[in-house]
Structures are given as structure tokens and as C-alpha cells.
N, C-alpha and C positions, 0 to 999 in steps of 0.2 A: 220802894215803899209806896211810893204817889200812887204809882200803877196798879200796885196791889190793891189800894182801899177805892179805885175808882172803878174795877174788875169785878170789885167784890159788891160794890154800891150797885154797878148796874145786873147785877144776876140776880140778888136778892130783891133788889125794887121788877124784875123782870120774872119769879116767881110768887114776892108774896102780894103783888098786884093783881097776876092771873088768877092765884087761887081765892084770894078774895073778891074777886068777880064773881067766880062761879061756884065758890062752895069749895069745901073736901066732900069726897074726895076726889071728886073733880073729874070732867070727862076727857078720853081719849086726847080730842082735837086739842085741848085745852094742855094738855102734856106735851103735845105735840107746838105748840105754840112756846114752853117754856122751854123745850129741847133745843128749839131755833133761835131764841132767843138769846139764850147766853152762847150762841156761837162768835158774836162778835165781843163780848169780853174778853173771852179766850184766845180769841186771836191776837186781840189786842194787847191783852198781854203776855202773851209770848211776841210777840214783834216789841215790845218796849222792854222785855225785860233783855232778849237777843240783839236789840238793833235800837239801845236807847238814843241815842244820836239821830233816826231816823225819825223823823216826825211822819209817818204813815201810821204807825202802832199808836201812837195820840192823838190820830181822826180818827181809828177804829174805837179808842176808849170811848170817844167825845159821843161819835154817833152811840155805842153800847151806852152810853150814861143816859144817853136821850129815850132812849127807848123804855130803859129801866125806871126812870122817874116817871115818864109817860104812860105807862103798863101800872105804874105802882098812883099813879093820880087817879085813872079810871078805877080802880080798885077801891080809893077811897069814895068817891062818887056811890058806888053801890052799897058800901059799910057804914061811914060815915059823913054822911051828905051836908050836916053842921059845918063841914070845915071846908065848905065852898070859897073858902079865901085861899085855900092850900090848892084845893081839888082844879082850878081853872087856872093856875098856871102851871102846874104840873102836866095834866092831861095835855094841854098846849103846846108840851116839848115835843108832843107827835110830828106836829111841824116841822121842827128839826128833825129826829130823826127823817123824814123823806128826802128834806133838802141832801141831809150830809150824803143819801145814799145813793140819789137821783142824780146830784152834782158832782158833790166834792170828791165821793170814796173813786169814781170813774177818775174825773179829772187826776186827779193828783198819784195816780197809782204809776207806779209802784214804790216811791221813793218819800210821798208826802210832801214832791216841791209842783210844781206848775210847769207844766213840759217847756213852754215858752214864753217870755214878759208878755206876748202879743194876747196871751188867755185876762189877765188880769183882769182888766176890764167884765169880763165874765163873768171872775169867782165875788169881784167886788159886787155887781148888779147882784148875781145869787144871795150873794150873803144877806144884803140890805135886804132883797123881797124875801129871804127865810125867817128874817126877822118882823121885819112886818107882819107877815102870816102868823107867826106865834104871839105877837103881841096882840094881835085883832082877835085869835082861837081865844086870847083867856080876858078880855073883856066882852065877849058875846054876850048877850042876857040868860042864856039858859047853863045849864052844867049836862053833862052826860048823863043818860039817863033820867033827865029831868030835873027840876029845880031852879031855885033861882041864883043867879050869881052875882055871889055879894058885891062882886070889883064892876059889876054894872053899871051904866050912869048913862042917863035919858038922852036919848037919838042911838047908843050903843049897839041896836038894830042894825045899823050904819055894817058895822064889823064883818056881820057876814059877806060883803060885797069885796068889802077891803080885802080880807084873808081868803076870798075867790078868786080876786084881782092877784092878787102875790102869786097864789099858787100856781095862776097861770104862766106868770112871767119863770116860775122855777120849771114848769114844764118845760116849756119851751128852751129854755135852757139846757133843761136836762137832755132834749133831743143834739144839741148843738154837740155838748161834749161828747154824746154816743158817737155823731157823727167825725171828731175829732179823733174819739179812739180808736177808730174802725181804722181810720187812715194813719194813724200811729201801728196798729196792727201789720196792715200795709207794709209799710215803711221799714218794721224791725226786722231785726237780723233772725238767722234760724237759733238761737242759743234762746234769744225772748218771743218769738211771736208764738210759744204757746202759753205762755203768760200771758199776752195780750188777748188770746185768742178766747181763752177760760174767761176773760175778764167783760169781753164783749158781750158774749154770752148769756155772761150774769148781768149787766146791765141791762140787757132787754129783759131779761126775765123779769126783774124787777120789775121797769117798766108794766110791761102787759099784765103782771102782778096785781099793781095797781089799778088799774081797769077792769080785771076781774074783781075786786073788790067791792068797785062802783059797783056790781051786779048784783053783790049781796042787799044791797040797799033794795033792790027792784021782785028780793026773795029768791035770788038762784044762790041758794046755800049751798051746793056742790062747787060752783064756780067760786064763791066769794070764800070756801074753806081751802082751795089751790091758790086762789091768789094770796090767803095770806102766808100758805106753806112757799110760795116765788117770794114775796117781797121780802120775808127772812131769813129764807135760809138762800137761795140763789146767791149772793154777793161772798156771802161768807165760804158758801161751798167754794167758789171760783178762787177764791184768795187762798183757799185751803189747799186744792189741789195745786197751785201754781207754787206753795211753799214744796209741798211733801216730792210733786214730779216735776218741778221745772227748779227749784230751790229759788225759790222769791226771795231776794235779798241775801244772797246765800247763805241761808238757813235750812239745814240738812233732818230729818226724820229718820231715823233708822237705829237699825240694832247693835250693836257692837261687841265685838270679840263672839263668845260661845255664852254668853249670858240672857237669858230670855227677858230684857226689858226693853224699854225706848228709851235712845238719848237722843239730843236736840244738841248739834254746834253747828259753830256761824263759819267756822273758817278747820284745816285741819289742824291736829297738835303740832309741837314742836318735832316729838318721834316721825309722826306722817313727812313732813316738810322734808327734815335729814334725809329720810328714806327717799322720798321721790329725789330730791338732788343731787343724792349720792350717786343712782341711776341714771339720770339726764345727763351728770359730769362724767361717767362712765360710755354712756353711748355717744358723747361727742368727740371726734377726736383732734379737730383745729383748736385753737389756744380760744380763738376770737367766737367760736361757737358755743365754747363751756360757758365765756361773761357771758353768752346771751340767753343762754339754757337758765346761767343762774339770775339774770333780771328778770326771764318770766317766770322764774317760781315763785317769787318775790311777790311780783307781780298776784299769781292768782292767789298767793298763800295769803296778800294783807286785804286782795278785790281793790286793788287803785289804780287808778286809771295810764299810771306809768309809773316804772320801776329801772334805775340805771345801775351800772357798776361805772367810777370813774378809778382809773389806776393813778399813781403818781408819776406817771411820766404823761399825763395828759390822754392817754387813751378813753376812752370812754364808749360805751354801750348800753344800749336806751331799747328795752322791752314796750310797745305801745308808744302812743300816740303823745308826743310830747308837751302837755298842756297843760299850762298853769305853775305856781311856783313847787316844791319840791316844799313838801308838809315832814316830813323826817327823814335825818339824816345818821348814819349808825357807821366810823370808823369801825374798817375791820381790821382783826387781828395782826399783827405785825407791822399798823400804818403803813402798808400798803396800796391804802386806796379808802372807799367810801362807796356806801349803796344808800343810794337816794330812792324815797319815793315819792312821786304825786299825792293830789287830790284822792281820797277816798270814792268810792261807787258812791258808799251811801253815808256820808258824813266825814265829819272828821275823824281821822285816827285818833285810839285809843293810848293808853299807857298797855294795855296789852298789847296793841301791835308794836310796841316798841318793845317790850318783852320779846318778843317771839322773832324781830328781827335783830334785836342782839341776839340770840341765842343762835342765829344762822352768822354770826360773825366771825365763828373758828373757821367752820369746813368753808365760807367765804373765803377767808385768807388764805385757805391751803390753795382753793380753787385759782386764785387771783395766783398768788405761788405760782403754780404750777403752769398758769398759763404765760406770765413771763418767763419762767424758768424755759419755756420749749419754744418759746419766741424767740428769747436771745441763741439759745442751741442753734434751730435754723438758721439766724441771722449769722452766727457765729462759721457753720458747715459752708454756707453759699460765701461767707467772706475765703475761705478756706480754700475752695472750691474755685472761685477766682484768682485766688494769689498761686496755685498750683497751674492753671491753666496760663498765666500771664508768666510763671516761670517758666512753662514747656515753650511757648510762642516765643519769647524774647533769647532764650538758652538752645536749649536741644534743637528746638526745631531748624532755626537757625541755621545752626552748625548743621543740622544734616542738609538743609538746603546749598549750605556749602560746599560741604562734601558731595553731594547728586550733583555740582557744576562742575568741581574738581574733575569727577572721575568724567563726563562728557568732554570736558577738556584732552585728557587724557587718551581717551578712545579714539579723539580728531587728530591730536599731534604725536599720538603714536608713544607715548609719555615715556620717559626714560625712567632708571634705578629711581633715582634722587626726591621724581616726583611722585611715583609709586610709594616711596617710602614715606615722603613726608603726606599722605594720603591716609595712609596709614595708621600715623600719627594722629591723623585729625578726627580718625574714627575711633581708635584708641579712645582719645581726650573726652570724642562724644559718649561712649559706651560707660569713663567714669563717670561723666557730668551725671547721666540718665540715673546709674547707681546711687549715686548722693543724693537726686531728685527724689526717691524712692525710698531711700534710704529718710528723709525727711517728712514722708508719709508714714512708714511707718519702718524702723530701723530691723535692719535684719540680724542684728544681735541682740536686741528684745523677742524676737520671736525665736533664736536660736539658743542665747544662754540664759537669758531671764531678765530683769529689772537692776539687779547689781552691777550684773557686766553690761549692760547697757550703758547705765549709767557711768562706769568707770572707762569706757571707752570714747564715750561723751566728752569726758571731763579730760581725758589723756590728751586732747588736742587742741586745747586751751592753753595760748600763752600766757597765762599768771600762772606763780604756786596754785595746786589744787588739792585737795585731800580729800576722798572718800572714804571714807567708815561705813559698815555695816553691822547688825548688832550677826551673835551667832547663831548660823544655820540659816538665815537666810538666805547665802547664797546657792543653796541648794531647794529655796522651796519655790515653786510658782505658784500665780495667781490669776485670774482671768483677766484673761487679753486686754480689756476695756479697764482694766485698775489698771494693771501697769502700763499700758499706752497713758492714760490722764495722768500716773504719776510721773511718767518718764519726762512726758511731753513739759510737765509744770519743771521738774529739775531743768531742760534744755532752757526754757523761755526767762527764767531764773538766772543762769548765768549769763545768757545771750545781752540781758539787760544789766546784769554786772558791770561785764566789758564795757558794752556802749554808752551806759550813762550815767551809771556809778563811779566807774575809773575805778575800779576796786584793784588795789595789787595782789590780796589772796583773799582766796574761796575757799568754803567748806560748807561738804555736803554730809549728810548723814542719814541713812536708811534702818528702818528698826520695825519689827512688829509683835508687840505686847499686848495682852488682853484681846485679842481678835482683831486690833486695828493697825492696819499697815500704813507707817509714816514716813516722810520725807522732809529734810529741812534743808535749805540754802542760806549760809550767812557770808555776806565781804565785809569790809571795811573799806569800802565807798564816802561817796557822800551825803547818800540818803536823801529821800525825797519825802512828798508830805503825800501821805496815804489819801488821806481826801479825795484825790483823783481816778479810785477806783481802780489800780493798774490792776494787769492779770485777771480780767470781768469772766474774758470767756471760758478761760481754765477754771475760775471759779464755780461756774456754771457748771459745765465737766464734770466737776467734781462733786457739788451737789446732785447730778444726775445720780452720780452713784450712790448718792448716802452720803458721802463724805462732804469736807470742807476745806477752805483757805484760810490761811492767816497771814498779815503781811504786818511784818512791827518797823519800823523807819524813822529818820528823823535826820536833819540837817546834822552832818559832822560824824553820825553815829553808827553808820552804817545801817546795811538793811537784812531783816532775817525774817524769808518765806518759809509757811510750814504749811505743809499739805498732809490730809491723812484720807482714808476710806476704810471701812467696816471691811473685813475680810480675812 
């Protein structure tokens, strides 16, 4: 609202100034002066209504206000020259407008803060001599266009020296920060140096602008009507194009969908955001690259200067540069974890950007999901993978290194029946060992009669009562390898743990599948232990891969009853 009536104060004080200068209907130059003139309201607000937090769109108002009171003082000078008490400090805000355009709008771009403490000193001297200056312009003894000015007062003469004196001091200033930005220009990265570059640009324009000006004073009316088409519109142009082709402040120009108008947003939608994540989490395929895919969407989607996922086992990944405290924080789905963000580019975050990063908090927790889900898989295959290798080396291998001395033996002393025989034996013994080994990868009566008679072959060589049940027909149907391997393998680990740390005297299992979903249950009467401890992680895991799930119900005395299922 502020933005709007100060947008509004300076276009109309910046048209009906001009045209009361000059008459309606008013010449060419003279339209051409109010064209340029409300370029900076407009800018101004669109920067404060897009980026109210940014105080850059509040020097563009301040200068537009300047000009517009300024524009609208000389107006009255020429209509109504009575009100020479209004007419001399108004007309005098021309002052500011040069300062803010000379100094400030350079210095402080693009963000409205001061590149470094070490400028201060600068913007303070500026300020004070832009003020001087307009305080001397509007007690001078004359008014524009002639007249006397009321706010006059004897030595007042004096003023003109004073407000010559200031404006040197902003000049030279004004050269200082040109040469500041040129080396900020320098300096930026290629995403900004064509912001700074536009920006350079229009600062000198202005500049030489102004000079040409002087020249209207001396009757070069060609020159002194260019410089005033530089000193108003060059600044504005340059901030213009740095929005619409470099998105200054990231603030976007363009058309959207199949609809022929203009829209204006600062950041993408929630839809855009989904979509691009959804394809970053797609084209990554490490666990540890999806966090980081999703902290820099994050990251460009809220423009903060850093964006992390922390998981609950301590993991954590960190998009950008890690600095400063962490300004909002948004649990995602499932408690899972948390995405942190930094410092905004260009102020503080909004309640929209908290909007918009809850609404990434589902497909976050699936992503966080899924990236543990295939971390522990791994972790889970290489444990796997180990314990199968350290059975070959410490078993099999062994024995047949045995055996290979055995039979050298043999060859030497010429070996009789006895040893032959028991040689035999030992290759024998090795050939089951190798089959059990193997048979514990993956059993060859799961691949040969199915999940039932696996199972019941399993359970047949178990010292306690056992009882398997099956609902009917399924022991005639099969399922994909990868279900009944995670079902079979969850029944084996199930009893394996009965025996060893239940004490269970009888087991029962029970296989069934109803509604498309194929189930398995283990129950003893053990001693039960306290779930808490997460047994059974990596079958769960397993099983989630598929769709499916674990259940483990327990309790001291009560014994323990696992139920596993998978969609199929």
C-alpha cells in the first residue's frame, strides 16, 4: 500500500509538473521527459511490491519521489509563482534526485545494502553534502524562472556557493562509487557481471548526462535535450534490463503457459519446484547425491545462500556455502530428518518461503526414504558379502586346502586303500559343506519347488516341534524370485533366532495369500525380547524394497510373533 501511493505521488508530481511548465498539449521532448520519468516509480514498484524485504525498490521509490516533487515544484514556479514558499523546497528536491542517482542507486545495487562497512563513510559524507545542497537550492534568493523567494533571508546570496560546494563534494563521490563498481563488476561471477555490467553503463551515462546538461545552459539545445533523455532514462534502463535478462533479484518477465499476457514471479511455483526434483531425484542414482540434488533445489527454489538435509542418524548435506545461522527449519514427512535453510540473497525469508518448503516436505521424505532405504540395502549386501566370503575362507576353502595336502601326501607315500578312502571322505564332507554354503545363498528348493516346500524343508531340520501351514493352492503357485527369496530368507532368520535366543520349545509358521498380498508369520513361545532394538533391520529393508513390510509383536514371557507380507 506504502509503495503504491509513493509510485503514484511520484508519476503524477512527474507529469502534472512537466505539463504545467509547458502548456498542453505539450511538446514532443516534454512527453519524452514524462516517459522517462516514471520509469523509476515503476521500477520501484515492482522491486517493493516483488522483493518487499529488499530495500533497493525503497531507494528507487525515494529517488522517483524526488524527482516527482522536483518536476512538480518547477511547475508551480511557472503557474503559480505566489506560493514561492512551496515552489523552493520542492524544486530543491532536484538535489536529491542527482545525489540518490549519482551515489546511492550505483552504490547500493543490487540489493539496497552497502557492498562493504568500509563504503560507509562515503554514503554518510554523500548524504550530509546531498543534503546541504538541497537545503542551500531552497533558500537561494531567487525561485526558478525568476522571482523572489520568500524563505530568503539577507547574506542568503551566500547559498549559491554553499550548494556549488556540496555538489562538488557528491561529484566526486559519485566518481569514487563508479570506480568501485567497475571493480565489483570485475570481481563478479559470470551468473552477475552482466548486471553489473548494464549497471556501469548507466552510471556513466548518467554521469556524462549531466554535463551535457551544463551545455544547455551555454544554448547547445541538441546536447542539453540528450542529456536529459541519459540522466533519466539510462539508470532505469540498466536496472530494467538486468531484471527482465539477467533476473535482478530473481525476479522473472515473461509469458506463461499458451496465454498472451505478462507475468512477474520471484521464485518458481510449488508445481515447477516438484517437477524439477522429481527429475534431479530420478537422474541421481547414489543415495548421498539425491540429499544433495534435493538441498540445491532448495536452495535455488527459496535464492538462500545455503540449503541442507540433516537425516536422523546424523547424516547431513549441505548445498552452498555454509554461513551464518540457519533462518528456517521445516521437519519432513515421516520425522525422518529436517531441511534447513540459510540467510536469504535478498532478505529475510518470507511465510511464503515457508509455504513452499513445507509443501517440498512429502516428496522430501520419500527422497530421505529412499535414500536410506538403499543405503542400508548396500550396507546390508556388503555385510552379506562378507560373511559369505569369511564362510568360504574359514570352511570350504580350508578343507580343500586340506584335501590338496592330503592327496600330495598320498602321491609321495604311495597312499594305500584306507587313505584313499578316507580322502574320499573328506572331499565327500567338502562337496556337502559347499552345497549347504549355497544352499544358504539361495536354497535349491526355493528355486526348485517354491516358497512352501522351502519353507517346510527348512523347518524339517529343526530340533523343536515345528508346524507349517499353508492357506490352499498355494503350494502350487509361484512368485518372483526376489518375494520368495525376502520371504523365505525372513522365515529362516525367524526361527534361526527362536532357537538361539528365544529358547522357544515350539514354532509355528504360517504362509497365506489373500487380496494380492502374500504373507508369512513366525510365532514360539520364547522369552521375548523388547522390539526397541530394531531386530530383523535388514529383512526389513528387503522387504520394504519390494513393497512390502515387517512386523515384530514381543514382549518379556510372551513370546515372539514375526509377520512379514509383499504385494503380489
Amino acid at each position: 500500500m506504502v509503495s503504491r501511493v509513493l509510485a503514484a505521488l511520484a508519476a503524477v508530481g512527474v507529469i502534472a509538473g512537466a505539463l504545467m511548465e509547458s502548456g498542453l498539449p505539450g511538446p514532443v521532448s516534454q512527453w519524452m521527459f514524462i516517459v522517462l520519468g516514471c520509469l523509476f516509480p515503476v521500477l520501484g514498484r515492482l522491486l517493493t511490491t516483488r522483493r518487499p524485504a529488499v530495500p533497493y525498490g525503497w531507494l528507487l521509490l525515494g529517488t522517483a519521489l524526488a524527482l516527482g516533487l522536483g518536476t512538480f515544484g518547477v511547475g508551480l514556479a511557472v503557474r503559480a509563482p505566489w506560493l514561492g514558499w512551496l515552489v523552493a523546497p520542492l524544486s530543491a528536491l532536484f538535489a536529491v534526485f542527482y545525489g540518490l542517482t549519482w551515489v546511492f542507486v550505483p552504490l547500493m545495487f543490487p540489493d539496497g545494502r552497502l557492498p562493504s562497512p568500509r563504503w560507509r563513510p562515503v554514503a554518510w559524507l554523500a548524504a550530509v553534502a546531498i543534503a546541504v545542497q538541497s537545503v542551500a537550492l531552497a533558500l537561494v534568493p531567487e525561485l526558478p524562472y525568476g522571482g523572489h523567494n520568500p524563505l530568503a533571508f539577507p547574506g542568503s546570496g551566500l547559498m549559491h556557493w554553499v550548494a556549488s560546494f556540496a555538489q562538488l563534494i557528491v561529484l566526486v563521490l559519485a566518481l569514487v562509487v563508479l570506480g568501485g563498481l567497475v571493480g565489483r563488476w570485475r570481481r563478479s561471477k559470470a551468473a552477475e557481471r552482466g548486471q553489473y555490467g548494464w549497471m556501469v553503463a548507466g552510471a556513466v551515462a548518467g554521469l556524462v548526462g549531466w554535463v551535457m546538461l551544463l551545455a544547455f545552459q551555454f544554448g547547445a539545445l541538441a546536447l542539453g535535450l540528450l542529456g536529459v533523455l541519459s540522466v533519466l532514462g539510462a539508470l532505469p534502463v540498466a536496472i530494467g534490463v538486468a531484471i527482465v535478462r539477467y533476473r535482478l533479484l530473481d525476479i522473472r518477465v515473461g509469458r506463461r503457459g499458451s496465454r498472451l499476457h505478462i507475468v512477474v514471479g520471484v521464485r518458481p511455483t510449488v508445481g515447477e519446484m516438484l517437477t524439477t526434483l522429481g527429475t534431479a531425484l530420478e537422474d541421481a542414482p547414489e543415495p548421498v547425491e539425491q540429499l544433495g540434488r534435493l538441498a540445491a533445489a532448495v536452495r535455488s527454489g527459496l535464492n538462500v545462500r545455503w540449503a541442507a538435509v540433516a537425516l536422523a542418524d546424523g547424516t547431513r548435506v549441505v548445498s552452498g556455502p555454509e554461513e551464518g545461522q540457519a533462518e528456517l527449519t521445516v521437519p519432513v514427512t515421516g520425522g525422518l530428518g529436517t531441511i534447513e535453510c540459510g540467510p536469504g540473497h535478498y532478505g529475510p525469508l518470507s511465510e511464503e518461503d515457508g509455504r513452499l518448503l513445507e509443501a517440498l516436505a512429502v516428496p522430501a521424505g520419500l527422497a530421505i526414504q529412499s535414500a536410506g532405504l538403499a543405503t542400508r540395502l548396500v550396507n546390508a549386501q556388503e555385510a552379506e558379502r562378507r560373511r559369505i566370503e569369511r564362510n568360504i575362507h574359514d570352511g570350504v576353502q580350508q578343507q580343500l586346502v586340506a584335501l590338496i595336502a592330503g592327496l600330495e601326501v598320498a602321491r609321495a607315500t604311495g597312499g594305500g586303500v584306507d587313505q584313499l578312502a578316507h580322502l574320499r571322505d573328506q572331499a565327500r564332507q567338502t562337496l556337502q559343506d559347499l552345497r549347504e554354503l549355497a544352499a544358504g545363498i539361495h536354497p535349491s528348493a526355493l528355486g526348485q519347488g517354491g516358497l512352501v516346500e522351502a519353507v517346510e524343508e527348512r523347518c524339517a531340520l529343526l530340533p523343536v516341534p515345528t508346524t507349517v501351514t499353508a492357506s490352499a493352492g498355494l503350494r502350487a503357485r509361484r512368485f518372483p524370485d526376489e518375494v520368495e527369496g525376502a520371504l523365505y530368507f525372513t522365515v529362516s532368520e525367524a526361527v534361526a533366532n527362536a532357537l538361539k535366543h528365544a529358547r522357544a520349545a515350539k514354532i509355528e509358521v504360517r504362509l497365506a495369500h489373500d487380496g494380492g498380498r502374500l504373507r508369512v508369520s513366525v510365532a514360539d513361545d520364547g522369552r521375548g525380547f523388547d522390539t526397541g532394538a530394531a531386530p530383523l533391520a535388514a529383512l526389513a529393508d528387503r522387504l520394504d524394497a519390494l513393497g512390502g513390510g515387517l512386523k515384530i509383536d514381543s514382549g518379556a514371557g510372551k513370546g515372539t510373533r514375526v509377520e512379514a507380507w509383499v504385494d503380489a
